[in-house]
DRENTOR-704731 format. One line per field, with one value per residue: residue number from 1; x, y negated, z negated of N, C-alpha, C in turn. Coordinates in pm, whole numbers. Layout:
<nodes>
i: NUM; ...
n_c1: X; ...
n_c2: Y; ...
n_c3: Z; ...
ca_c1: X; ...
ca_c2: Y; ...
ca_c3: Z; ...
c_c1: X; ...
c_c2: Y; ...
c_c3: Z; ...
</nodes>
This chain:
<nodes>
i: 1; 2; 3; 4; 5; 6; 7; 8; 9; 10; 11; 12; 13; 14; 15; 16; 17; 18; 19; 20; 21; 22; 23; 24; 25; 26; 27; 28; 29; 30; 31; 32; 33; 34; 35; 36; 37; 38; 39; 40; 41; 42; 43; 44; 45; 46; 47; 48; 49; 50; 51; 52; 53; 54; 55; 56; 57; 58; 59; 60; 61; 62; 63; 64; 65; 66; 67; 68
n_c1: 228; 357; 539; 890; 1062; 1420; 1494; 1644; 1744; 1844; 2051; 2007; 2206; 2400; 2464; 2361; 2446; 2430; 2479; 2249; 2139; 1988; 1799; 1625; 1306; 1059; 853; 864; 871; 1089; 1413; 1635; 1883; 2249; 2418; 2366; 2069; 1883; 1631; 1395; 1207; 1023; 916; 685; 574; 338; 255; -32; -335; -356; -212; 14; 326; 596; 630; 776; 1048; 1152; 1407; 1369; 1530; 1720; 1975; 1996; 2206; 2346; 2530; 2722
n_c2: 140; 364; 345; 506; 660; 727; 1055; 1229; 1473; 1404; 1524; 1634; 1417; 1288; 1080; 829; 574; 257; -1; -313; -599; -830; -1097; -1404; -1601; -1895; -1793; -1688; -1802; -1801; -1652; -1416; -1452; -1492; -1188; -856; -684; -476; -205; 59; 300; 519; 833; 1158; 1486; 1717; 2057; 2089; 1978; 1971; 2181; 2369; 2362; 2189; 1930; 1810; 1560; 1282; 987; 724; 524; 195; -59; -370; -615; -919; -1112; -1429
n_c3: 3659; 3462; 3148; 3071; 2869; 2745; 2585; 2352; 2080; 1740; 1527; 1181; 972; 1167; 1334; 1617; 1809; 2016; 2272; 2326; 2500; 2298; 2366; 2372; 2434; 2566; 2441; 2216; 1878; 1682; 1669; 1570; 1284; 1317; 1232; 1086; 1051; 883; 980; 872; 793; 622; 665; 607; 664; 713; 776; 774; 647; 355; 291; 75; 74; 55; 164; 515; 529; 589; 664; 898; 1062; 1265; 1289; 1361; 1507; 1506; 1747; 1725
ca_c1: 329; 390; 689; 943; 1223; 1497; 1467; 1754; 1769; 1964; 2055; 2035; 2303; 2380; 2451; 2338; 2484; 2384; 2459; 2198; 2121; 1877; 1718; 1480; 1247; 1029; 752; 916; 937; 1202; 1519; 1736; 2023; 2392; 2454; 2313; 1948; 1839; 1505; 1367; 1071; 1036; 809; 673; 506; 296; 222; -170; -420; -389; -72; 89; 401; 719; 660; 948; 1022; 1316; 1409; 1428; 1615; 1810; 2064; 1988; 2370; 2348; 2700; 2696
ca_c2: 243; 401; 360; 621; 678; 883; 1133; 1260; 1500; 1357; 1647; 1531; 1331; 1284; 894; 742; 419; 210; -162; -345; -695; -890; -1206; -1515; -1648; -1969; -1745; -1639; -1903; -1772; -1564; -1298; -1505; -1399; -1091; -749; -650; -301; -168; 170; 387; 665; 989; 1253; 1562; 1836; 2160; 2062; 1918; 2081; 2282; 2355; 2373; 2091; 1839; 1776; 1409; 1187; 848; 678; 328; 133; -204; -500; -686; -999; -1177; -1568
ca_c3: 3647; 3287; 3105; 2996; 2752; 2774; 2505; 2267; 1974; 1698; 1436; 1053; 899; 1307; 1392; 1735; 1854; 2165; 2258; 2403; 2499; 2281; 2364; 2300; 2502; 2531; 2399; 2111; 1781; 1642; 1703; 1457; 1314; 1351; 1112; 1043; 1010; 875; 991; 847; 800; 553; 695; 584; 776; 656; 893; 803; 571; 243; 302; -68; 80; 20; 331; 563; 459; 635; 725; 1070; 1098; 1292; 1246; 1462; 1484; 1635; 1723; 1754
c_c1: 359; 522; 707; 1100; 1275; 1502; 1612; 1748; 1877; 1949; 2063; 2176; 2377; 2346; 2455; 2369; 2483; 2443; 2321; 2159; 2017; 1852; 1635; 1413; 1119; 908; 774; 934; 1031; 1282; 1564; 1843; 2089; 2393; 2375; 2153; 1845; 1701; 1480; 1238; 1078; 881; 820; 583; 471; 282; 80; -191; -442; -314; -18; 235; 470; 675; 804; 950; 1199; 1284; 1498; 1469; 1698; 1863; 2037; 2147; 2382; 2482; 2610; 2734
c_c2: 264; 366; 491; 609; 790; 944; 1204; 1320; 1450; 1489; 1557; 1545; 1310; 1149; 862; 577; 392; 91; -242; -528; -795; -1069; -1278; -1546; -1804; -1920; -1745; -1802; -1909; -1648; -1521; -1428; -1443; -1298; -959; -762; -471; -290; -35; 201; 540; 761; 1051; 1387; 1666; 1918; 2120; 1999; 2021; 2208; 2254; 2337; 2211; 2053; 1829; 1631; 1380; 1017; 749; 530; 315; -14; -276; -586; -748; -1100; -1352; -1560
c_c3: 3499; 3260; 3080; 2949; 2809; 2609; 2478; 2155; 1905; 1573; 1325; 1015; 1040; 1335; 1564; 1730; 1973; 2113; 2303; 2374; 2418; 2263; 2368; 2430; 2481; 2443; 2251; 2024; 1715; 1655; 1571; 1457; 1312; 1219; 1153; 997; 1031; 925; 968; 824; 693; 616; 630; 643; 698; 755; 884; 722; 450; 220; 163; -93; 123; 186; 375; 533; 483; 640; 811; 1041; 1226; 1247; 1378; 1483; 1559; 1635; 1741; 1887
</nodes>
């Protein structure tokens, strides 16, 4: 059976916040400690290959925030 997301436009400068549960397993060697952890990605998108024109160019993150 496939997975599927639920899907959401976020508009720019446009903050999304969720909670969700994250935990360890015996698989896993190590866990997030307690605090804040940024994760980001800078893109950039051209319409093609060799387009002269200004790319669109953002950047996707989220914060990990794990309590004790």
């Amino acid at each position: 059976m496939p997975r599927t997301f639920d899907s959401e436009t976020v508009e720019p400068g446009e903050a999304v916040a969720g909670e969700r549960v994250l935990l360890t397993s015996d698989v896993a060697e190590t866990c997030f400690a307690a605090g804040e952890h940024p994760f980001s990605t800078d893109y950039t998108i051209r319409k093609s290959e060799g387009d002269d024109e200004l790319p669109n160019a953002f950047n996707w993150g989220f914060d990990v925030v794990v309590a004790e």
